[in-house]
C-alpha atoms as an extended CHARMM CRD file, in Angstrom:
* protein
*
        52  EXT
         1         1  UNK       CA             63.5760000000       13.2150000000       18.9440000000  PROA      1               0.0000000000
         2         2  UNK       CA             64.1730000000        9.1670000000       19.4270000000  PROA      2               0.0000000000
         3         3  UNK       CA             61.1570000000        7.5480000000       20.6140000000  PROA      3               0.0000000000
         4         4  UNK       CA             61.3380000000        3.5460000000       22.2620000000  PROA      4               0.0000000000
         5         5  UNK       CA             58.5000000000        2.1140000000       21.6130000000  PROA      5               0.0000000000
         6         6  UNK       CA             57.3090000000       -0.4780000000       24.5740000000  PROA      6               0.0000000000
         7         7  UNK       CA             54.2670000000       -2.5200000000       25.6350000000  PROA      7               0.0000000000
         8         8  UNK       CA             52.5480000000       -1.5160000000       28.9290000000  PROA      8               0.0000000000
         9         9  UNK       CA             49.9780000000       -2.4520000000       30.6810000000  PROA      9               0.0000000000
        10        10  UNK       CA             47.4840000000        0.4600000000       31.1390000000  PROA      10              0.0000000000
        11        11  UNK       CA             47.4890000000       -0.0580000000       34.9340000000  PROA      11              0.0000000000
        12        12  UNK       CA             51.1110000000        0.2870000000       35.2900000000  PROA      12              0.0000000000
        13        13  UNK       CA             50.8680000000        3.3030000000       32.9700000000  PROA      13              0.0000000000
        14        14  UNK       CA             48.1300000000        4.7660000000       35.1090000000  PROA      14              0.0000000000
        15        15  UNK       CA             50.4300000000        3.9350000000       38.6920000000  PROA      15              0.0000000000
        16        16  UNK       CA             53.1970000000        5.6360000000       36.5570000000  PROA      16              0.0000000000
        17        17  UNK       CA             51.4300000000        8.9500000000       35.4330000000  PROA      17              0.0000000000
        18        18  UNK       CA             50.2010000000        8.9860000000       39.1730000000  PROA      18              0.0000000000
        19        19  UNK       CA             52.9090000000        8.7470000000       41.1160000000  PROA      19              0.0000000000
        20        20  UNK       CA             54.7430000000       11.5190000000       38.4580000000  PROA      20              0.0000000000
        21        21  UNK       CA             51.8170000000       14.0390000000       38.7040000000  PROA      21              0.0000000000
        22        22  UNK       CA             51.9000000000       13.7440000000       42.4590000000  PROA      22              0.0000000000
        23        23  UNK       CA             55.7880000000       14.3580000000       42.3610000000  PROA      23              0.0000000000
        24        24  UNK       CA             55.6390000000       17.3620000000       40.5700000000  PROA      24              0.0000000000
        25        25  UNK       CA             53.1140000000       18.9140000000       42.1990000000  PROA      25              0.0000000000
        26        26  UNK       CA             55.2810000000       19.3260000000       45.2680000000  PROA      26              0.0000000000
        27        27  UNK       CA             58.2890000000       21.2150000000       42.9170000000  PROA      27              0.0000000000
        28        28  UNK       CA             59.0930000000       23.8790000000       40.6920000000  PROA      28              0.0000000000
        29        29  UNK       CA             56.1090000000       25.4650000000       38.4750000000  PROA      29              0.0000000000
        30        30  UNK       CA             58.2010000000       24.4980000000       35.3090000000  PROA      30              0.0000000000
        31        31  UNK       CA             57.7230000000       20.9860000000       36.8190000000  PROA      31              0.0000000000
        32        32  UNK       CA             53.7690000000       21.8960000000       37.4420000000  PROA      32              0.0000000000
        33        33  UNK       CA             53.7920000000       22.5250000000       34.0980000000  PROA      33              0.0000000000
        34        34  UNK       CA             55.0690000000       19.7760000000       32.5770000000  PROA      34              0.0000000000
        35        35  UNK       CA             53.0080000000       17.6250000000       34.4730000000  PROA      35              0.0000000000
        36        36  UNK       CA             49.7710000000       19.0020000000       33.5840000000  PROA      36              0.0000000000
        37        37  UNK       CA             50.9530000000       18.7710000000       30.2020000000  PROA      37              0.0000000000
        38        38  UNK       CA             51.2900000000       15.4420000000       30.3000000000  PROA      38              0.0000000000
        39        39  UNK       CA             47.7090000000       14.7890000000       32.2590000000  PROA      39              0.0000000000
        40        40  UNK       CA             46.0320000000       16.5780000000       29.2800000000  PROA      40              0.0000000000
        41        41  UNK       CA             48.1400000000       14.7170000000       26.5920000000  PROA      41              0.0000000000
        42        42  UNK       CA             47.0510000000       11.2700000000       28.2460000000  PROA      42              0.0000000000
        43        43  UNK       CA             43.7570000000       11.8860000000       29.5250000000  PROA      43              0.0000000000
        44        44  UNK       CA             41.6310000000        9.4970000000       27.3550000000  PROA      44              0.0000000000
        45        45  UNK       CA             44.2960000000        6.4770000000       28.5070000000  PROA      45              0.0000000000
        46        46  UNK       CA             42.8400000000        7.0420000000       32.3510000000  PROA      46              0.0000000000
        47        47  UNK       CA             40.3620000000        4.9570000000       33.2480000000  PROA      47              0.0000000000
        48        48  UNK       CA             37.1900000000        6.8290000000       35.0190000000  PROA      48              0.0000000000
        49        49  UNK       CA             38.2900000000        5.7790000000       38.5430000000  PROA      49              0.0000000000
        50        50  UNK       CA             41.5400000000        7.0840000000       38.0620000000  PROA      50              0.0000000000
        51        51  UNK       CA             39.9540000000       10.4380000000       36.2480000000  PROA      51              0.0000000000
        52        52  UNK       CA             38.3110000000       11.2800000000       39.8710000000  PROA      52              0.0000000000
């Protein structure tokens, strides 16, 4: 797999992973799917207000 490795700032990650996991909850279930996936995989990034 090729990776890119960038510098972020967590609150643009955190807008990012938001505005995905909102996308895909409105889709397919394989897109469900992947999206939870990817909640659980970057959980501890979240701050606690985002977390609620």
């Amino acid at each position: 797999m090729n990776e890119i490795k960038i510098n972020l700032p967590n609150s643009v990650f955190q807008e990012w992973a938001i505005a995905t996991t909102r996308y895909r909850m409105t889709r397919c279930s394989h897109m469900l799917f992947s999206g939870v996936g990817d909640v659980k995989r970057y959980w501890t990034m979240f701050t606690s207000s985002t977390k609620i």
